[in-house]
Every structure is written in C-alpha cells, then in structure tokens.
DODREN-376541 format. One line per field, with one value per atom (N, C-alpha, C, O): residue number from 1; chain; atom name; x, y, z. Coordinates in Angstrom, 3 decimals. Layout:
% DODREN-376541
nr: [NUM  ...] .
kette: [A  ...] .
atom: [CA  ...] .
xx: [X  ...] .
yy: [Y  ...] .
zz: [Z  ...] .
***
This chain:
% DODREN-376541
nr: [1  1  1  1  2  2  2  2  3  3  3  3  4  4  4  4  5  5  5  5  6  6  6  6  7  7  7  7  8  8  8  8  9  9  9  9  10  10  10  10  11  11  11  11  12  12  12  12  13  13  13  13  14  14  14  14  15  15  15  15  16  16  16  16  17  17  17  17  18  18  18  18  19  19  19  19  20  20  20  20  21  21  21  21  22  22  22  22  23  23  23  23  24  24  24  24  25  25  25  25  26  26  26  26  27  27  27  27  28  28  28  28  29  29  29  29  30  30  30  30  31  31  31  31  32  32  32  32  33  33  33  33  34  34  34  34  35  35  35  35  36  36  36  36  37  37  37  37  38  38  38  38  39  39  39  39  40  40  40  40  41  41  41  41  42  42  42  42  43  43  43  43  44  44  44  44  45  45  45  45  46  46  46  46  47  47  47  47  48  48  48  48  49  49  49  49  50  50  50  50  51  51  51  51  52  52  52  52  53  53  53  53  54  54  54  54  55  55  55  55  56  56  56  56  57  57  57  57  58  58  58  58  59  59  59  59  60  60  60  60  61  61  61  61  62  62  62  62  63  63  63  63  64  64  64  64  65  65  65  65  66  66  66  66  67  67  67  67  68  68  68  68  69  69  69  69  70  70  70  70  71  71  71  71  72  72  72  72  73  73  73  73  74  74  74  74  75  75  75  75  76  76  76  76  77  77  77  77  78  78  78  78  79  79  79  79  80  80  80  80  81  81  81  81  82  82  82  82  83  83  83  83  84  84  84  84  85  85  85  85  86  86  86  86  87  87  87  87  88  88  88  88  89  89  89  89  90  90  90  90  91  91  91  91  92  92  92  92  93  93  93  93  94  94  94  94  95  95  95  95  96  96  96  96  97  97  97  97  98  98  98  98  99  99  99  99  100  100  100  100  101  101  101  101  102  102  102  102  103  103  103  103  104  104  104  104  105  105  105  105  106  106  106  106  107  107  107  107  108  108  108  108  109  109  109  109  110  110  110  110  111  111  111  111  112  112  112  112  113  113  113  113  114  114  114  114  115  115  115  115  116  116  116  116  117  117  117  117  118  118  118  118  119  119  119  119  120  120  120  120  121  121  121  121  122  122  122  122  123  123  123  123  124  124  124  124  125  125  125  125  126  126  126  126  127  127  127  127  128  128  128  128  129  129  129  129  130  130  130  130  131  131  131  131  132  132  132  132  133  133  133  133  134  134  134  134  135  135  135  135  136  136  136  136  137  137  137  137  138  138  138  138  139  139  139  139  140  140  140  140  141  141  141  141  142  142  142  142  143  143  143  143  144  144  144  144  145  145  145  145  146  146  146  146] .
kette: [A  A  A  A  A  A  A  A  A  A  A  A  A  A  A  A  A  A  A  A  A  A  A  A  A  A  A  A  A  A  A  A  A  A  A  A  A  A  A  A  A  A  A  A  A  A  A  A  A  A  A  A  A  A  A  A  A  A  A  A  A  A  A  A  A  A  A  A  A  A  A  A  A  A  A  A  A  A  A  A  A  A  A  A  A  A  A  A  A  A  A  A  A  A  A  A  A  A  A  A  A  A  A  A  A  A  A  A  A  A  A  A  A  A  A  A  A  A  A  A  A  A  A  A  A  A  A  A  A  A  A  A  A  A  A  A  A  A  A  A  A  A  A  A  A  A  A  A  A  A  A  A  A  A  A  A  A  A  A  A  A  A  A  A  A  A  A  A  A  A  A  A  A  A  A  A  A  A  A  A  A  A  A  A  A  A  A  A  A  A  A  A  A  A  A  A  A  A  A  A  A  A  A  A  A  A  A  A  A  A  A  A  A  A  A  A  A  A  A  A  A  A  A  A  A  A  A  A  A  A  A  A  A  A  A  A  A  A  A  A  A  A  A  A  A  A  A  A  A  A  A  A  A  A  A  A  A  A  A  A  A  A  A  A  A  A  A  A  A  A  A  A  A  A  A  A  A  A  A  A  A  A  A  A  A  A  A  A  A  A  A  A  A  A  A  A  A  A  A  A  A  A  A  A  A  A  A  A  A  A  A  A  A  A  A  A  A  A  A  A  A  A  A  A  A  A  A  A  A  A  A  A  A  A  A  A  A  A  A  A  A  A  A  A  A  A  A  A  A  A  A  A  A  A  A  A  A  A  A  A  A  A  A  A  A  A  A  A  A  A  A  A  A  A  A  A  A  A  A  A  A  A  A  A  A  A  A  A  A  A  A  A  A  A  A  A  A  A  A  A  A  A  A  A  A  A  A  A  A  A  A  A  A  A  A  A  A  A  A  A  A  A  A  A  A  A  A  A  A  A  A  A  A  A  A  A  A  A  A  A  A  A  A  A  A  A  A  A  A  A  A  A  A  A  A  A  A  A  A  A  A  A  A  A  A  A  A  A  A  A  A  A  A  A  A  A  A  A  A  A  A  A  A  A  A  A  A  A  A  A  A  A  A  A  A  A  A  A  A  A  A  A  A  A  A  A  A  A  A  A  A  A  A  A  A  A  A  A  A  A  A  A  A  A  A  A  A  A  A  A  A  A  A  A  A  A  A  A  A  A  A  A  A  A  A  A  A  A  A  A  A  A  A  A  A  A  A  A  A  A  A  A  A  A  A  A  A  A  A  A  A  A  A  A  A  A  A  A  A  A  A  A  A  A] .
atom: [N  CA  C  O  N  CA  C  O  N  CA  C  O  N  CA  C  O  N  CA  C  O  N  CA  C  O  N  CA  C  O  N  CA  C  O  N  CA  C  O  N  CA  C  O  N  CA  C  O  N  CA  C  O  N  CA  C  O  N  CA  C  O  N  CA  C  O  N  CA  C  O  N  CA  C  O  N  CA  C  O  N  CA  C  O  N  CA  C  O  N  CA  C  O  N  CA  C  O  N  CA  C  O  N  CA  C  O  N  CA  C  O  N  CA  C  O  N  CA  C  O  N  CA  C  O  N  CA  C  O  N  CA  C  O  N  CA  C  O  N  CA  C  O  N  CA  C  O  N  CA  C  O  N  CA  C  O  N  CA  C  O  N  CA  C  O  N  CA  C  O  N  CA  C  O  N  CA  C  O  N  CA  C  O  N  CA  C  O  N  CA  C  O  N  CA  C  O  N  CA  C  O  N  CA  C  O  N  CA  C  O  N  CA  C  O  N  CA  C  O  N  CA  C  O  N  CA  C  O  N  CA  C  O  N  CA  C  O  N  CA  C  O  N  CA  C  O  N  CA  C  O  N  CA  C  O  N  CA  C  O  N  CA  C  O  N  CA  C  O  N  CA  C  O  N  CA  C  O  N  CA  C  O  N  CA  C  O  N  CA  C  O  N  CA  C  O  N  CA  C  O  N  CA  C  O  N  CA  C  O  N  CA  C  O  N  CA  C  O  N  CA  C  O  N  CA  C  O  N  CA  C  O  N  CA  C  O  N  CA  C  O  N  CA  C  O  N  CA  C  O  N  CA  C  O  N  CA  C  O  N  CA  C  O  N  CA  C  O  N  CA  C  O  N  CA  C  O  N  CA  C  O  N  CA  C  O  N  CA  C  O  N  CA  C  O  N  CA  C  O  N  CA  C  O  N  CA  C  O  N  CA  C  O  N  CA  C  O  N  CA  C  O  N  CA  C  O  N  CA  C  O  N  CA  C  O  N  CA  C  O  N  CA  C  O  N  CA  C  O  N  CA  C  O  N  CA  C  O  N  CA  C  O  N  CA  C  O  N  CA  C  O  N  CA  C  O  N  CA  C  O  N  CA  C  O  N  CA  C  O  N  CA  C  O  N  CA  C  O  N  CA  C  O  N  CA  C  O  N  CA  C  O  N  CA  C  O  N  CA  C  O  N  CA  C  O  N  CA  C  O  N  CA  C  O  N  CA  C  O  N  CA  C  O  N  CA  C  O  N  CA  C  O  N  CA  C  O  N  CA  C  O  N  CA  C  O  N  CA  C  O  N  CA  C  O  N  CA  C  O  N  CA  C  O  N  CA  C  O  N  CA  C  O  N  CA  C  O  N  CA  C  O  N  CA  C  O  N  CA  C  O  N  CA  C  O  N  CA  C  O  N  CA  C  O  N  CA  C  O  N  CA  C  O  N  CA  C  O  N  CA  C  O  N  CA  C  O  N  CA  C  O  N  CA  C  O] .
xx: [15.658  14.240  13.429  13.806  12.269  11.591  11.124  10.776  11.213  10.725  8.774  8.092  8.234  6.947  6.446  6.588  5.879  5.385  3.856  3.187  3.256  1.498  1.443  2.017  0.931  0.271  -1.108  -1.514  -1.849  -2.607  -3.885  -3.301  -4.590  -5.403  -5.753  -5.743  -6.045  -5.648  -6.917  -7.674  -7.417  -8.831  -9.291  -10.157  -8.638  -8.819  -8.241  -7.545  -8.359  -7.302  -6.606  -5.402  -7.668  -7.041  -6.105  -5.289  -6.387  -6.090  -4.189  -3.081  -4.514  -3.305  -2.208  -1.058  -2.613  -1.956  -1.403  -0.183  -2.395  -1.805  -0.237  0.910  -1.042  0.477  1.775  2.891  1.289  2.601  3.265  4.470  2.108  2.896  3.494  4.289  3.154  4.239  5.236  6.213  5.492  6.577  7.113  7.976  6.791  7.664  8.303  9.265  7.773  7.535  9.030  9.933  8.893  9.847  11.560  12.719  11.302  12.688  13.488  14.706  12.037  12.807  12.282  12.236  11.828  10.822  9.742  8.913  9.763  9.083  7.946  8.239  6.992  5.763  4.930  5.083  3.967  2.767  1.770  1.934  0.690  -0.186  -1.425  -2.129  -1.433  -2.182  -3.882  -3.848  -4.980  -6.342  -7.214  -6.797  -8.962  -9.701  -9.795  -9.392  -10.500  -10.997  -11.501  -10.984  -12.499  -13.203  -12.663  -12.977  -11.491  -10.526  -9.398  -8.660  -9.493  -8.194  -8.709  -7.870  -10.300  -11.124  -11.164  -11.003  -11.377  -11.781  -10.006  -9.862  -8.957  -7.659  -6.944  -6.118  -7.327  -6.720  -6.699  -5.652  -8.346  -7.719  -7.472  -6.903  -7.774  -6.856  -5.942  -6.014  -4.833  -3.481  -3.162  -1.963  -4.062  -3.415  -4.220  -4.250  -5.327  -5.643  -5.817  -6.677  -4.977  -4.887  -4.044  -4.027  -3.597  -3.086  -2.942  -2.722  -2.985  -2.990  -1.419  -1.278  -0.492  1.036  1.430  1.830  1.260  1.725  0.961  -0.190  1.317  0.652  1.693  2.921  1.159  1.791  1.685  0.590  2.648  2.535  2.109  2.521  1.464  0.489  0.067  0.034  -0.163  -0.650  -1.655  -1.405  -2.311  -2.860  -2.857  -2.945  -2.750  -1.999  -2.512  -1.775  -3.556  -3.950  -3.361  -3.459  -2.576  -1.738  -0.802  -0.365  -0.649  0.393  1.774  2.106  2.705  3.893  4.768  5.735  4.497  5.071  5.165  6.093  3.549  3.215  3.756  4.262  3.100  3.877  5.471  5.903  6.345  7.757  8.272  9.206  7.145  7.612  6.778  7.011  6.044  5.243  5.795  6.241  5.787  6.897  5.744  5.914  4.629  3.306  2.625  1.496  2.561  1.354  0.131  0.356  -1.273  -2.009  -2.458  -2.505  -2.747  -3.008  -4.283  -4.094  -5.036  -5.807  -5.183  -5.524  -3.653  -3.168  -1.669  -1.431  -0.752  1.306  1.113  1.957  0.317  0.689  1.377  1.076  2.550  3.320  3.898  4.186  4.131  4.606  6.327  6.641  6.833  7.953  8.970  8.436  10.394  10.627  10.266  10.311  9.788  9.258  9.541  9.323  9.978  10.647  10.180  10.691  8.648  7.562  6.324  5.875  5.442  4.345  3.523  4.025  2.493  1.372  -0.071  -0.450  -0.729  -1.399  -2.862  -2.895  -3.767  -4.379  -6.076  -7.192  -5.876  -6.548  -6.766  -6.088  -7.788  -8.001  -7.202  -6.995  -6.691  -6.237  -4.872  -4.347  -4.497  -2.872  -2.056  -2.164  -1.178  -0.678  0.149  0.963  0.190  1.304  2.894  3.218  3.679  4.842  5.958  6.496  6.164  5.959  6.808  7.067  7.769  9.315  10.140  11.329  9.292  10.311  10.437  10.958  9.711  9.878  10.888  10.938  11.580  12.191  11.768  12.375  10.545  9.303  8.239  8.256  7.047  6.277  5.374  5.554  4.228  3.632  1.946  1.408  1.484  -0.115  -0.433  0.286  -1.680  -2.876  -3.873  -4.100  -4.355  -5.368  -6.465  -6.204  -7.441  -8.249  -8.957  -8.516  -9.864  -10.552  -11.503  -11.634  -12.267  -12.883  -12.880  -11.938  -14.031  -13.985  -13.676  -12.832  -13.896  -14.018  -12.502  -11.788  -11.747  -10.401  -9.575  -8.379  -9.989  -8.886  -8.929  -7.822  -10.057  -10.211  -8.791  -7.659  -9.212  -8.519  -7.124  -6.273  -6.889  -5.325  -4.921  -3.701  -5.317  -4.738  -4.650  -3.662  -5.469  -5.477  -4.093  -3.374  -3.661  -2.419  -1.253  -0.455  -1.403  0.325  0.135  0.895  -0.677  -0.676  0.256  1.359  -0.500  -0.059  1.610  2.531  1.962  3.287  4.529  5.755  3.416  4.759  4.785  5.601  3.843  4.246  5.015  5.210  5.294  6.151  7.746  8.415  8.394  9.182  9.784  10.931  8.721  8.747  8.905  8.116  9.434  10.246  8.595  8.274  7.735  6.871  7.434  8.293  7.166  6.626  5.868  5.333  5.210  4.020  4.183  4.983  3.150  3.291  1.586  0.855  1.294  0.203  -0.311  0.096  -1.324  -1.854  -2.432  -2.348  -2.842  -3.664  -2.934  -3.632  -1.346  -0.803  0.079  1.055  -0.013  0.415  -0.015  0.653  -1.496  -2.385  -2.541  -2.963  -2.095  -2.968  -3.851  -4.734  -4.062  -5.152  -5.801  -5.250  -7.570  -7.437  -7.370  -8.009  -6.796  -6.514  -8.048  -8.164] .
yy: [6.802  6.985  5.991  4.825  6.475  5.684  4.378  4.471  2.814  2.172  1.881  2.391  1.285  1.651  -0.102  -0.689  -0.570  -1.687  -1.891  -1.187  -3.003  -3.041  -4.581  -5.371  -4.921  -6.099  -5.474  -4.324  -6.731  -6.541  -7.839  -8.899  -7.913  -9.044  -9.625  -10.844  -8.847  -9.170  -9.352  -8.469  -10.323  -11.163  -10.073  -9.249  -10.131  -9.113  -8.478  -8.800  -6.716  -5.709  -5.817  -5.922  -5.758  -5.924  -6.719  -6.355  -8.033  -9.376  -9.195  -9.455  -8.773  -9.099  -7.619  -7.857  -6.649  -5.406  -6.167  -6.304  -6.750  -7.057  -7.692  -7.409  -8.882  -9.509  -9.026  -9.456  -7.702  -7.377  -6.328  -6.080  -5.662  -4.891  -5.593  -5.019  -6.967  -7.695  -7.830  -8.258  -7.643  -8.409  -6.817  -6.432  -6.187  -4.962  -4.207  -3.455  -4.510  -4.074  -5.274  -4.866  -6.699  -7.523  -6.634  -6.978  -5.881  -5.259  -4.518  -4.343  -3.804  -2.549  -1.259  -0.346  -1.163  -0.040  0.340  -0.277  1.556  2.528  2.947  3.244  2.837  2.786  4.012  4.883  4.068  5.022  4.331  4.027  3.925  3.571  4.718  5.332  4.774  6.307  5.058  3.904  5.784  5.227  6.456  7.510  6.030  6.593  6.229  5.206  7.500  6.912  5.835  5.006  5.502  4.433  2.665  1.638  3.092  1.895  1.940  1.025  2.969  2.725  2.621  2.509  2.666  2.571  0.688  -0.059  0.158  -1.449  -2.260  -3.173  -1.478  -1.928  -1.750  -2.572  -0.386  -0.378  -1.596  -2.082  -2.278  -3.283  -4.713  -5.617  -4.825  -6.078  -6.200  -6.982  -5.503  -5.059  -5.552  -5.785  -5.794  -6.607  -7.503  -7.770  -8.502  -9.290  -9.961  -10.819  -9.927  -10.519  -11.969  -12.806  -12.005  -13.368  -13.457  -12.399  -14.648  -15.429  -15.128  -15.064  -14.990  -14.943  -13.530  -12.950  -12.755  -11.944  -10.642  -10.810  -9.181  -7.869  -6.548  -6.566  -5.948  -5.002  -3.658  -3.208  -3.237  -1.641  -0.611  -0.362  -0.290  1.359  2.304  2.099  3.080  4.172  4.976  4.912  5.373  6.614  7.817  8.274  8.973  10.339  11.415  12.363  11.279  11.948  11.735  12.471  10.175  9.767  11.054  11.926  11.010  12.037  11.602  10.504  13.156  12.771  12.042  11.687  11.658  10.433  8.875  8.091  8.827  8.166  7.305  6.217  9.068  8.720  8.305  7.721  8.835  8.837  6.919  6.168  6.794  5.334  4.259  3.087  4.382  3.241  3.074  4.056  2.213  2.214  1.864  1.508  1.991  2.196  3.059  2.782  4.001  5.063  5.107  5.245  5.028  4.722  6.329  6.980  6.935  8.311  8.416  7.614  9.138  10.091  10.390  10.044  11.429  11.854  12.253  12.352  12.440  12.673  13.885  14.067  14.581  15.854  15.701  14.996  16.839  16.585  15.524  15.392  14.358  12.981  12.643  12.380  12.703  12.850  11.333  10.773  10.820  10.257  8.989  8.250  8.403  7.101  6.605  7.370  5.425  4.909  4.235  3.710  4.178  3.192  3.477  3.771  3.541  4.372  3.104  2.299  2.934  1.676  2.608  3.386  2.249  3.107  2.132  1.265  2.092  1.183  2.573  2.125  3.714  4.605  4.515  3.848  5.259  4.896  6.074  5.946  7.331  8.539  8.404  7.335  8.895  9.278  10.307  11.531  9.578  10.267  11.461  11.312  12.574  13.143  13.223  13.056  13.433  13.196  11.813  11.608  11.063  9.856  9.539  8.349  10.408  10.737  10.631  10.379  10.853  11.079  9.882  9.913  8.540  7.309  6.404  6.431  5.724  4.526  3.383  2.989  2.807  2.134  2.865  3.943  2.562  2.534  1.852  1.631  1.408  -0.298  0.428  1.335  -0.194  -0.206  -1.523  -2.489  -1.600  -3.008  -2.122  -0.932  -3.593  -3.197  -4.738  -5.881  -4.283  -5.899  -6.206  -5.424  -7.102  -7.746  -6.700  -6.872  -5.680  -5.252  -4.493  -3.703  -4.282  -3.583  -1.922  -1.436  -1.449  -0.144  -0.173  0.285  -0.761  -0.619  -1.196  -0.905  -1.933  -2.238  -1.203  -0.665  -0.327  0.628  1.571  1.633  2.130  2.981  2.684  3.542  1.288  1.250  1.099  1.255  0.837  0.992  2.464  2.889  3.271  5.090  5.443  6.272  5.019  4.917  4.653  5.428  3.554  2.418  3.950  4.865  4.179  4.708  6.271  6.604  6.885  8.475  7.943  8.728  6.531  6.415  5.941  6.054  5.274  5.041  6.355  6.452  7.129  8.105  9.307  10.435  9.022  9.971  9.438  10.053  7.867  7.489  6.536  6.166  6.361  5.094  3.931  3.736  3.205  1.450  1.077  1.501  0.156  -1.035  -1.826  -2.403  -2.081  -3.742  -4.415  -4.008  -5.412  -6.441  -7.792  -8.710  -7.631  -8.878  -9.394  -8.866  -9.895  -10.641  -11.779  -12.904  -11.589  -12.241  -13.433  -14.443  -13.521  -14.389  -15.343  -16.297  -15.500  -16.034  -16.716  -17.389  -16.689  -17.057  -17.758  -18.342  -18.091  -18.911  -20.158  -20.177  -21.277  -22.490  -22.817  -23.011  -23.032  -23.676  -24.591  -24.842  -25.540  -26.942  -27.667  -27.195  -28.696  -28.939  -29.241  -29.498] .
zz: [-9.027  -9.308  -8.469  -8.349  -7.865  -7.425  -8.371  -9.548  -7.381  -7.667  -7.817  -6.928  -8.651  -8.800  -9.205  -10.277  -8.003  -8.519  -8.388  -7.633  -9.246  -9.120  -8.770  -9.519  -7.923  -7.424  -8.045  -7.881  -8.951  -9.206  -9.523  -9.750  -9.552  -9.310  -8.084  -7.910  -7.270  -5.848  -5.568  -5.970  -4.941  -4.360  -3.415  -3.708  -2.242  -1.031  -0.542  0.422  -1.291  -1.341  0.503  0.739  1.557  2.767  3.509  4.357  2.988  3.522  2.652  3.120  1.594  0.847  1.569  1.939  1.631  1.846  3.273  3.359  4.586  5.804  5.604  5.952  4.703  4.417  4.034  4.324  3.074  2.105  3.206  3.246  4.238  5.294  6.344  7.089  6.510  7.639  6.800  7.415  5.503  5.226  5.011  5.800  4.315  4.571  6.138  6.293  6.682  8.144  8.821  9.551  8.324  9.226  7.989  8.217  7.176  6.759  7.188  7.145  7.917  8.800  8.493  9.318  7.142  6.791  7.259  7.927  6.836  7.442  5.937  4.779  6.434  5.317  5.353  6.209  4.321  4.355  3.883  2.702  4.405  3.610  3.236  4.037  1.942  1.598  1.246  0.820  1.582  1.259  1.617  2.097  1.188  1.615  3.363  3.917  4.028  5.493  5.513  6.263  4.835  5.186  5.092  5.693  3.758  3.917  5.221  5.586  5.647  6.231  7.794  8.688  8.131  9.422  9.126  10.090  7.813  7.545  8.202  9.014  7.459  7.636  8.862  9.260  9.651  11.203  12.031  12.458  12.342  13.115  12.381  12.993  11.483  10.357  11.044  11.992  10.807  10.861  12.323  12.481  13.579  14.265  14.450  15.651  13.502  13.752  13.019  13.219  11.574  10.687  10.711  9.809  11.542  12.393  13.481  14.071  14.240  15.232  15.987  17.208  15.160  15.946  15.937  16.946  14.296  14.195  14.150  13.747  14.498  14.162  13.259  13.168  12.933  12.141  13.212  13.547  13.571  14.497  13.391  12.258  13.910  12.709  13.773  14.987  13.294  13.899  12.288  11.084  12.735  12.065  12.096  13.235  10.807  10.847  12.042  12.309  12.623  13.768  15.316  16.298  15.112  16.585  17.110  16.358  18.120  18.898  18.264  17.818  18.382  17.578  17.984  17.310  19.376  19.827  19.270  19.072  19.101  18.457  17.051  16.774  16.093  14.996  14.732  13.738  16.071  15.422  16.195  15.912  17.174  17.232  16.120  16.416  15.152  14.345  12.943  12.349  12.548  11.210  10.258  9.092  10.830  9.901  9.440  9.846  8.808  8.719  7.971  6.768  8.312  7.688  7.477  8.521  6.406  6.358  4.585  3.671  4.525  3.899  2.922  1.791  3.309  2.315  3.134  4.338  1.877  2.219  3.076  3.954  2.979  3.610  5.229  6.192  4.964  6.174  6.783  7.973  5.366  6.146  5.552  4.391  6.211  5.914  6.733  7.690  6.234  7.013  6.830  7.813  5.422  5.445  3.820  2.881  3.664  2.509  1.730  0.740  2.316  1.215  1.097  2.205  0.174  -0.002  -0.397  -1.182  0.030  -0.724  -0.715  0.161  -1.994  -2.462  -2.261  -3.133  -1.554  -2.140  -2.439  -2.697  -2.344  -3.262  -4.702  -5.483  -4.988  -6.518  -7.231  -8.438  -6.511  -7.287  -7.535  -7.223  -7.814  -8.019  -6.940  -7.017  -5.869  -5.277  -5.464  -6.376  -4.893  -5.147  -4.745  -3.570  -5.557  -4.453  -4.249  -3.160  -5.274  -4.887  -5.171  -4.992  -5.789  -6.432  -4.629  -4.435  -3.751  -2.517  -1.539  -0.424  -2.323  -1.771  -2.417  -3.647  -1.858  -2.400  -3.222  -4.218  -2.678  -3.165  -3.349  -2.755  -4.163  -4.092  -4.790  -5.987  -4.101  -4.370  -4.722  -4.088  -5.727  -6.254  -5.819  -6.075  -5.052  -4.791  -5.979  -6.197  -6.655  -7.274  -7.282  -7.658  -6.832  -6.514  -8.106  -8.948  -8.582  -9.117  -9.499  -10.711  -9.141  -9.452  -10.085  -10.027  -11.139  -12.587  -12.082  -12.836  -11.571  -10.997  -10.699  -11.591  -9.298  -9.934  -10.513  -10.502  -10.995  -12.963  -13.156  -13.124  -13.445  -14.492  -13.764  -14.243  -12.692  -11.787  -12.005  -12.240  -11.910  -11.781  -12.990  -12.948  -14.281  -15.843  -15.978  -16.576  -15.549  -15.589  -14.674  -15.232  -13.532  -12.705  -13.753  -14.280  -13.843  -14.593  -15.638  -15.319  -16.641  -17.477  -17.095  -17.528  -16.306  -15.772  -15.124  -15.347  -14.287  -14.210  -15.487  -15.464  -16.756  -17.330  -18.558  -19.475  -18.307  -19.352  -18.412  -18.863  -17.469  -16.846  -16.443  -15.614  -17.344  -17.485  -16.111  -15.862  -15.495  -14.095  -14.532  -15.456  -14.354  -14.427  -13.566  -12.456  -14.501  -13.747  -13.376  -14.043  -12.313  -12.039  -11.947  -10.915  -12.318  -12.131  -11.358  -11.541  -10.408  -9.969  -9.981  -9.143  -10.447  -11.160  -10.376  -10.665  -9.231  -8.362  -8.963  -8.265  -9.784  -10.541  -11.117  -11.462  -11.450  -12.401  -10.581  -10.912  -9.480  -8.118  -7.566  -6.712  -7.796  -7.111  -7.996  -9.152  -7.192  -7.914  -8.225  -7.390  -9.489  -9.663  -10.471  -11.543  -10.029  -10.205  -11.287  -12.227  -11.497  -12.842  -13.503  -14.701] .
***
C-alpha cells in the first residue's frame, strides 16, 4: 500500500518542498510534483535557485518527451498520462487521484488557515480509506527561544 505522509506546519510551502525534493531527488527517485499553475510557475525556478551549490532537475508536463524521460522531476497540473514515477508530492489543496500507484506519497501543508483546513479534509478522505499516516510536524523541528 502506498505510503502517505503530511509534513505539516510548514512556514514556506516552496522553500520547504525545494529541500524535501533535493533530498528525494539525491535517492534516485523519480517524483511528481502535482500543484496549481500558478504554484508550480512560483516553484519552477526555485528549484534551481534555491541554493548556491545545489539544483533539482525538473521539467514541466508540457517538456518534449525527451525531456520528460531524462528529469526525475515532474512538476505537473495534474497525473494524467504520467506514468513511471515513484513519488507523488501534493502541494494542491484537492485530492489527487490515483495515488494507490505511487510508492510514496507526501502532503505539504503550510500555516495557513485555508490550508489546515484543506489538509485535515485530505488526512481525513486518506485515513478513512485505510492509508497508514504519517506526520511530520514542522513546528515541533524548529527551535525555539527559551
């Protein structure tokens, strides 16, 4: 069964996703990142300039299939026709479809009331369909001052 985890409390849904895709990315996996356009126009060039040493290879679902079959990134709208990839990160507010056909799959959910809301309506529609959570709790990670 697919794995299903929520990072949640997350300061800056972008900043944090860059990170969690270099680190998925230095495994060897092959990703999807599902969003609206307009997140995924803010996250394209993040993704290689989110540091100084390092970049994340992406492509987006309109690249030539050349393209797509060399990037172990996919930043896409929506699954349709995406096949071939072992990790799904959601940082949309809907509920993907399909998600039974990933190995992973990871929820960002930032600080904001709008998606809390979104992502308690998520966890909810995944654990009543008998998905194993995970939580990893941004907030309970960060130091802070005494």
């Amino acid at each position: 069964m697919t794995e299903v985890e929520f990072h949640f409390n997350v300061g800056d849904k972008l900043a944090h996703s860059c990170r969690l895709l270099k680190k998925a990315y230095a495994t060897g996996a092959r990703i999807i990142v599902l969003a609206e356009p307009e997140t995924l126009t803010q996250l394209d060039p993040l993704l290689w300039t989110f540091s100084t040493t390092d970049f994340v290879p992406h492509c987006r679902s309109q690249a030539p299939a050349a393209t797509l079959a060399a990037s172990p990134v996919l930043l896409a709208a929506t699954l349709a026709g995406q096949t071939d990839y072992g990790v799904l990160v959601n940082l949309g507010a809907g509920v993907p479809e399909g998600i039974e056909r990933f190995e992973r799959f990871i929820e960002v959910v930032s600080q904001d009331p709008e998606d809390v809301q979104a992502g308690r309506r998520r966890w909810k529609h995944y654990a009543d369909r008998g998905y194993a959570l995970k939580r990893h709790d941004l907030a309970k990670s960060v130091s802070r001052p005494q």
